[in-house]
TITILUM-150676 format. One record per residue (C-alpha): y, z, x; residue in one letter. Coordinates in steps of 0.25 Angstrom, whole numbers. Layout:
# residues N
+-------+-------+-------+---------+
|    py |    pz |    px | residuo |
+-------+-------+-------+---------+
|     Y |     Z |     X |       A |
...
+-------+-------+-------+---------+
# end
This chain:
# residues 366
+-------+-------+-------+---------+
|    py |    pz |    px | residuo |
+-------+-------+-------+---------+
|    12 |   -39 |   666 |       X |
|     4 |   -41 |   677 |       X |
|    -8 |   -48 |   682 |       X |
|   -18 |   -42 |   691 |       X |
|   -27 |   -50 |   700 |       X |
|   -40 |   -48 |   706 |       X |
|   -35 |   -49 |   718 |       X |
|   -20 |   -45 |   724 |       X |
|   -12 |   -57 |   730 |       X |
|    -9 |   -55 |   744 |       X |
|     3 |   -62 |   742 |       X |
|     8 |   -50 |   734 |       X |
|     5 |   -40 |   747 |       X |
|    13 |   -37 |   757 |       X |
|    12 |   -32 |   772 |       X |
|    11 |   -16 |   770 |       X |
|     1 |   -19 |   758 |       X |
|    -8 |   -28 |   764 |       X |
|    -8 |   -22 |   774 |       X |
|   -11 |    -8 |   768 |       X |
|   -22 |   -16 |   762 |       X |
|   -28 |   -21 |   775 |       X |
|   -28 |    -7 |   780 |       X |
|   -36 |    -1 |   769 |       X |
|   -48 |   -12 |   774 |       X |
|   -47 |    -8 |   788 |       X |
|   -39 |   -21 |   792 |       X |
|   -28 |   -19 |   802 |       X |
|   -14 |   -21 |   795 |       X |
|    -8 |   -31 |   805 |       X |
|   -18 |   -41 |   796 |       X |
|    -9 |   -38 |   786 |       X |
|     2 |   -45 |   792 |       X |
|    -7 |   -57 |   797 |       X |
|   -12 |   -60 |   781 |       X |
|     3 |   -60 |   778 |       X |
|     7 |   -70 |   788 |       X |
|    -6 |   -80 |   783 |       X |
|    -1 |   -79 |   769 |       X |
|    14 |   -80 |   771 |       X |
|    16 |   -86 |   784 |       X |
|     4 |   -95 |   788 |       X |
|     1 |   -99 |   772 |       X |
|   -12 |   -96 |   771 |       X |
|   -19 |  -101 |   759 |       X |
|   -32 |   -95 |   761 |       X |
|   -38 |   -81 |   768 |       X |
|   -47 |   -88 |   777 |       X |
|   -34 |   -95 |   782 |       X |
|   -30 |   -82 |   788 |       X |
|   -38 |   -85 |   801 |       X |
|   -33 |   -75 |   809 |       X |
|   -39 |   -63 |   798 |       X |
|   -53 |   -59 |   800 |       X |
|   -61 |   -65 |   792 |       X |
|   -65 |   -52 |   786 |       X |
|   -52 |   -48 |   780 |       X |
|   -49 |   -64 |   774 |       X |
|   -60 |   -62 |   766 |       X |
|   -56 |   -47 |   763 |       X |
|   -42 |   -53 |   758 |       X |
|   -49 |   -62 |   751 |       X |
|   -57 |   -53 |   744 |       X |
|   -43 |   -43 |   740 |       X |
|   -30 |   -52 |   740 |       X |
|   -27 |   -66 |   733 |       X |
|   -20 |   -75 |   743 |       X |
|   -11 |   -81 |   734 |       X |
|   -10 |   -78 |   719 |       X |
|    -3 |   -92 |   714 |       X |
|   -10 |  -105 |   716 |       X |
|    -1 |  -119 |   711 |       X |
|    -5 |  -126 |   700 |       X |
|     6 |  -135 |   701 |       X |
|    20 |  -140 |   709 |       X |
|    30 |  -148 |   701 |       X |
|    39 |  -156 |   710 |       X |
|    53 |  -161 |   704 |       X |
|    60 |  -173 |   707 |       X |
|    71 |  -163 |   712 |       X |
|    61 |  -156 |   722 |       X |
|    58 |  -143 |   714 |       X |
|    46 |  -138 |   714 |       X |
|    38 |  -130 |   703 |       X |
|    25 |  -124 |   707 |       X |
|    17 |  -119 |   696 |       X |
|     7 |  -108 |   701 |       X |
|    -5 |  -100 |   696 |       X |
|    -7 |   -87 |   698 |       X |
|   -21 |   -80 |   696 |       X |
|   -20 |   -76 |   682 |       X |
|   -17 |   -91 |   681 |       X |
|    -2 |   -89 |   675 |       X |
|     7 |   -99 |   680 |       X |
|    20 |   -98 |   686 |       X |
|    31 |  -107 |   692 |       X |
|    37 |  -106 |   706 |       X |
|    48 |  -118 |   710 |       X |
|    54 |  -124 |   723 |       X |
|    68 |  -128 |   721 |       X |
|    72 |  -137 |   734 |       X |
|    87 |  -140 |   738 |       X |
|    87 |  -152 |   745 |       X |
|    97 |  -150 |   756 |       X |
|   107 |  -160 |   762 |       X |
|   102 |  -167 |   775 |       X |
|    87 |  -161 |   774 |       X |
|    73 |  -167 |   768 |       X |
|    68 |  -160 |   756 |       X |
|    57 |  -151 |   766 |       X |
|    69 |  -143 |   770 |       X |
|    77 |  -140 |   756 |       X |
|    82 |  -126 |   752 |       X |
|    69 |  -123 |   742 |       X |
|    72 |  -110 |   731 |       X |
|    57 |  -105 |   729 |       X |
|    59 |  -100 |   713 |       X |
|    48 |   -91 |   708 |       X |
|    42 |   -84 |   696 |       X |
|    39 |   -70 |   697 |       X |
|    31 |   -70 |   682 |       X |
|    24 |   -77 |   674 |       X |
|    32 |   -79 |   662 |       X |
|    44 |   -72 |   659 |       X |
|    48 |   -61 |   649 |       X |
|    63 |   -64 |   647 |       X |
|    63 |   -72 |   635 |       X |
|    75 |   -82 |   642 |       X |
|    75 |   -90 |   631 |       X |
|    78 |  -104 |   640 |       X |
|    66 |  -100 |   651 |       X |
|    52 |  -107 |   650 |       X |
|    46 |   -96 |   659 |       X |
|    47 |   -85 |   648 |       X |
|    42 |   -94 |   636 |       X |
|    28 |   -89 |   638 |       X |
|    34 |   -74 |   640 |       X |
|    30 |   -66 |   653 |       X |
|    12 |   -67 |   656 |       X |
|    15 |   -57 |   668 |       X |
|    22 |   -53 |   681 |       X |
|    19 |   -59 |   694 |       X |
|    12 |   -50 |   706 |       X |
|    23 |   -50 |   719 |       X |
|     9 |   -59 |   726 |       X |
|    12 |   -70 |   715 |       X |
|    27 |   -69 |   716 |       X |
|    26 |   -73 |   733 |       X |
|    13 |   -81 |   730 |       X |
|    24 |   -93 |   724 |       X |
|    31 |   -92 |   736 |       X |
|    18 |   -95 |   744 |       X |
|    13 |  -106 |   736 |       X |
|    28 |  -110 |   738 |       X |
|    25 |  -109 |   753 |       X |
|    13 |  -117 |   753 |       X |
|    18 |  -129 |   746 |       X |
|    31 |  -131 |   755 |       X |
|    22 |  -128 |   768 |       X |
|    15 |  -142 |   763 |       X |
|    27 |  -148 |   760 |       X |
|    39 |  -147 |   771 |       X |
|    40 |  -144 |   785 |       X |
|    49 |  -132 |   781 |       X |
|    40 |  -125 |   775 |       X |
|    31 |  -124 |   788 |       X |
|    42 |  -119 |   797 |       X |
|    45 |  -107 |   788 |       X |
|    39 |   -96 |   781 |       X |
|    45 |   -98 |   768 |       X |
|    51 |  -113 |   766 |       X |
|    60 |  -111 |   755 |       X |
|    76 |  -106 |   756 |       X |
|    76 |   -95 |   742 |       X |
|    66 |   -88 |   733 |       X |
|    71 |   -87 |   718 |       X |
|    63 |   -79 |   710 |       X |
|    67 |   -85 |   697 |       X |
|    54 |   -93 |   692 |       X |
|    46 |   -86 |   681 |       X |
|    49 |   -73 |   675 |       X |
|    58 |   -62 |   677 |       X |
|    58 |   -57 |   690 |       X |
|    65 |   -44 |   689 |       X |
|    53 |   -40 |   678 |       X |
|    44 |   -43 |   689 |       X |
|    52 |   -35 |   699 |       X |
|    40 |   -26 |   707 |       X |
|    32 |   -39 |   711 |       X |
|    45 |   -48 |   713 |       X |
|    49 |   -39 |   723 |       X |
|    36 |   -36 |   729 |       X |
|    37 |   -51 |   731 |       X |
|    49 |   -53 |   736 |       X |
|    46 |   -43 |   747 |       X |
|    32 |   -52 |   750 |       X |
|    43 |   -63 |   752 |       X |
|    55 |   -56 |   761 |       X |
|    45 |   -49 |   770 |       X |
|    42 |   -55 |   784 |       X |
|    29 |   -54 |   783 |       X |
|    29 |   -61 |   768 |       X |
|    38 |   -74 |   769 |       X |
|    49 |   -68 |   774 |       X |
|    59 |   -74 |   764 |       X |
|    73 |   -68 |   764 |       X |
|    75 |   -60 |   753 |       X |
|    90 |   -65 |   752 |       X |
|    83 |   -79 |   749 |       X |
|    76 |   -73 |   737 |       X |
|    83 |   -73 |   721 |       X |
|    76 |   -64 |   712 |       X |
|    81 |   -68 |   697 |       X |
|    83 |   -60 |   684 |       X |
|    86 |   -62 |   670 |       X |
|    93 |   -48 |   671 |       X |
|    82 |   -37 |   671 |       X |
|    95 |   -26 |   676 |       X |
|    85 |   -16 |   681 |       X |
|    77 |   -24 |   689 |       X |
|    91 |   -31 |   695 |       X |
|    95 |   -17 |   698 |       X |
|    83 |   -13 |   705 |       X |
|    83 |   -25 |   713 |       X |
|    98 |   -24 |   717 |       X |
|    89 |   -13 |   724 |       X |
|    81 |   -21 |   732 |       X |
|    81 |   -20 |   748 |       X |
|    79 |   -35 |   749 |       X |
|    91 |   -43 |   746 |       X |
|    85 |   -53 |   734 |       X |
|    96 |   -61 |   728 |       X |
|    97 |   -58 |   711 |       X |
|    98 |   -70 |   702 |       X |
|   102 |   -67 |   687 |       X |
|    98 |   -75 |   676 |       X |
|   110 |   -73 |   668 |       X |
|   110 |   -89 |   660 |       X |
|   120 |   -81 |   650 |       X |
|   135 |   -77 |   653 |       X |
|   137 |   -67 |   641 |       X |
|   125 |   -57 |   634 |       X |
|   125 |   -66 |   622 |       X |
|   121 |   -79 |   627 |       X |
|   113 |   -72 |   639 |       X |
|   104 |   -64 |   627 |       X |
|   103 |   -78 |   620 |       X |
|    96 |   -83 |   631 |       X |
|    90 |   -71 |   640 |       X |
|    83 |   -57 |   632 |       X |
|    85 |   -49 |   643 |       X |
|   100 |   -49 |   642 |       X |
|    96 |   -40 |   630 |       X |
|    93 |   -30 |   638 |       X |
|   103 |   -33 |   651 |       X |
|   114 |   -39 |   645 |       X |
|   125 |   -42 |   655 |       X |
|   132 |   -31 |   655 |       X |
|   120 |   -24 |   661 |       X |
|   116 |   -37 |   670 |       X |
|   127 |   -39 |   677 |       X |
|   130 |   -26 |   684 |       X |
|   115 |   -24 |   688 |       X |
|   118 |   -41 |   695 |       X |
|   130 |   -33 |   700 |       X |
|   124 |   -23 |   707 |       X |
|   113 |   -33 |   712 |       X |
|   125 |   -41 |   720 |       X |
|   132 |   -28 |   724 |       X |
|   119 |   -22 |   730 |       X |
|   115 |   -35 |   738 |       X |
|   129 |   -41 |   742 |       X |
|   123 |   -55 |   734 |       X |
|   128 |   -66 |   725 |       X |
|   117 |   -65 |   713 |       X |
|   116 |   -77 |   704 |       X |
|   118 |   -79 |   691 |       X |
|   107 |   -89 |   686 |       X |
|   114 |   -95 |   673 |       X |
|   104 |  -106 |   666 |       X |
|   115 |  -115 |   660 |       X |
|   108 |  -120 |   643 |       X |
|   118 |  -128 |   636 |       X |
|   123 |  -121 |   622 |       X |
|   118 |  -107 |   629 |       X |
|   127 |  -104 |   640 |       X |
|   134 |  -114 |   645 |       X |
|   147 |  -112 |   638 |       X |
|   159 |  -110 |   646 |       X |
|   159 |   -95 |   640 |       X |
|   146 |   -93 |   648 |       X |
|   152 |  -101 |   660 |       X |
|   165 |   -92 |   661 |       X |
|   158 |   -79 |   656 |       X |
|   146 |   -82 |   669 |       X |
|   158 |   -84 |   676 |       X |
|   163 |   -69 |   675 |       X |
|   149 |   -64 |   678 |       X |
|   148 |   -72 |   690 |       X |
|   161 |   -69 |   694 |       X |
|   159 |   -53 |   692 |       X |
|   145 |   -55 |   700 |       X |
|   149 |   -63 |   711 |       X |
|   137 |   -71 |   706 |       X |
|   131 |   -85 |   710 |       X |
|   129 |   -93 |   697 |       X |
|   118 |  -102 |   696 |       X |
|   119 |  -112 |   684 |       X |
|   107 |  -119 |   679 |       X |
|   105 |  -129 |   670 |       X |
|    93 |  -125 |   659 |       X |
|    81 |  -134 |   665 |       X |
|    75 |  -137 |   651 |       X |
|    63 |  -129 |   646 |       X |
|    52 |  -136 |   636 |       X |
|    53 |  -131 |   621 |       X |
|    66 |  -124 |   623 |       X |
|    79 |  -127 |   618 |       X |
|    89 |  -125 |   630 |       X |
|    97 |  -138 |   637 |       X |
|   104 |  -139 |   648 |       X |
|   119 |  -140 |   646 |       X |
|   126 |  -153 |   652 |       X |
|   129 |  -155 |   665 |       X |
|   144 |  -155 |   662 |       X |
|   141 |  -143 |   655 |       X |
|   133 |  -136 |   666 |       X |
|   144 |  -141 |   677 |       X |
|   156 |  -135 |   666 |       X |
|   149 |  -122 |   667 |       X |
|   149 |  -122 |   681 |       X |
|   164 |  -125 |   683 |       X |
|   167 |  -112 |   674 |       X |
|   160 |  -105 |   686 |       X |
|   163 |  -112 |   699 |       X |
|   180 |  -112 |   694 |       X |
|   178 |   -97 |   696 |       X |
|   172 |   -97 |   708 |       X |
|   158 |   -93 |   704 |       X |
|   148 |   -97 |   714 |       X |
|   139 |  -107 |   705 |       X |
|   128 |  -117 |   707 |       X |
|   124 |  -126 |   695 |       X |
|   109 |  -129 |   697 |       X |
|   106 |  -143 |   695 |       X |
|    90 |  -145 |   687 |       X |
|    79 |  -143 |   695 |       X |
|    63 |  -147 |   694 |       X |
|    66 |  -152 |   679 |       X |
|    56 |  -160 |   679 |       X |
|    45 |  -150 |   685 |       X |
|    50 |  -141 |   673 |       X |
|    57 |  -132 |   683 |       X |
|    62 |  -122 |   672 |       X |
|    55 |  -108 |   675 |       X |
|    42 |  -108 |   668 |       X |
|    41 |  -122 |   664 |       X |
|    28 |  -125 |   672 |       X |
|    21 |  -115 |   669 |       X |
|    22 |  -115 |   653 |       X |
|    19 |  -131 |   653 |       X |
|     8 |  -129 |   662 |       X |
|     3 |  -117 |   654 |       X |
|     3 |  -127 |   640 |       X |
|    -5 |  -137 |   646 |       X |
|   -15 |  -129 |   651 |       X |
+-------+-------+-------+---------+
# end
């Protein structure tokens, strides 16, 4: 599913095809390079703020490209300093993008670690039973430009905000592409995008610095265990055993864990990284100490980081949260074993944080 614009977005271009695009209006190519450096470097919001272009090839830029194709129509702040941004693209779908800062010890607020979390559909077609973001099903995939477009208007809030942000080109420490949708399903423009962002003459952020997430499409991991850029690989797994994991995720129906885990496998052994294993603890679901000791073994065999997370409450389903107790028992199974683990403590709940949230409670009172 895709949309087409009238008009591409420059943010999905890059150097060799702007510039190939220059050259078929007679323009030199170096202007390619120049145009990229006013829209990732120096933040322009408009052509005309391209001042060193003639005046001329702005107005032919204007006419052929859309400078950005996500505008915000809303940023939510937490009381624990996340932020959701809720953006509009041009079809006028909606889609979420959050900043989740980590205050650090000795160091105001303007300089925290920030993890930039972004959605690379609107909507989503796994069916995960505890997810707002597919509640509505999949409206379409997003363009690579709307990808790297979150990441501009990411960009432009922190420019206004802290010093940081003015001293380098991307002020934010990781990219996680875990927002909305499923971004393996997406896999041509996510990549495209990605490359936008790596690239020197994009934003240059470090490709080791970016997680690209999965509910466990097995092709696609394999393909990207192909990749040339390093990209980290984050599983959505939220189920230790095939039975509980099919209860809660359809796609284990057709990659069950007998099929996932080699493909994770091969992922860590081509790349020489610790993957994660995201594991969405729901009380009565998975949160037993079968699950606990059976995510154990999983973890042990992958050499795997697991990430435990709390189920952050979603309107008109029926999932809890288990007891902290309970979240800190299943925890203990892990770390006795010497299993690399962080348990996540809530984020932005009051912001409605949980991956499509925002957009469907915006979507009803419209």
């Amino acid at each position: 599913m895709k949309f087409a614009p009238a008009k591409p977005p420059l943010t999905g271009e890059t150097l060799a095809t702007l510039t190939a695009r220059l050259q078929e209006q007679g323009e030199p190519g170096f202007r390619a390079k120049q145009i990229l450096d006013w829209l990732y470097k120096k933040r322009a919001r408009t052509w005309d703020d391209m001042t060193n272009l003639p005046k001329a090839l702005r107005a032919w830029l204007d006419q052929t490209f859309t400078l950005l194709p996500a505008s915000l129509v809303l940023n939510q702040q937490s009381s624990d300093v996340t932020d959701k941004l809720l953006l509009k693209l041009e079809d006028h779908s909606l889609i979420e993008t959050v900043i989740i800062r980590v205050p650090q010890d000795g160091v105001g607020l303007d300089h925290s670690r920030k993890t930039i979390c972004i959605s690379t559909q609107v909507g989503c077609a796994m069916a995960c039973v505890f997810c707002a973001s597919g509640l509505a099903g999949l409206k379409r995939d997003l363009s690579a430009g709307e990808i790297v477009a979150q990441l501009l208007q990411v960009c432009y809030r922190e420019d206004e905000r802290t010093p940081r942000a003015r001293e380098e080109l991307a002020s934010f420490d990781n990219i996680v592409v875990m927002g909305m949708g499923e971004p393996l399903a997406n896999y041509d423009a996510l990549m495209l995008a990605l490359t936008i962002l790596n690239a020197d003459w994009g934003l240059g952020f470090g490709a080791r610095r970016i997680t690209v997430s999965t509910s466990g499409l097995v092709p696609k991991i394999l393909r990207l265990a192909e990749e040339p850029l390093g990209f980290r690989l984050a599983i959505s797994l939220h189920g230790a055993t095939d039975e509980v994991r099919s209860q809660i995720m359809p796609v284990n129906r057709a990659f069950p864990l007998a099929k996932l885990l080699p493909a994770v496998k091969t992922f860590s052994e081509k790349h020489g990284r610790m993957v994660t294993l995201e594991f969405i603890l729901i009380e009565g679901v998975n949160d037993s100490p079968d699950q606990a000791q059976r995510l154990r073994e999983i973890a042990r065999d992958l050499h795997a980081h697991v990430n435990l997370i709390p189920y952050n409450t979603v309107e008109g389903l029926p999932w809890r949260r288990p007891s902290v107790e309970a979240q800190e028992s299943f925890a203990a199974v892990l770390r006795r074993a010497g299993i690399s683990t962080t348990l996540r403590r809530e984020k932005g709940h009051d912001i409605d944080a949980a991956c499509g949230q925002l957009r469907l409670k915006t979507e009803k009172s419209a």
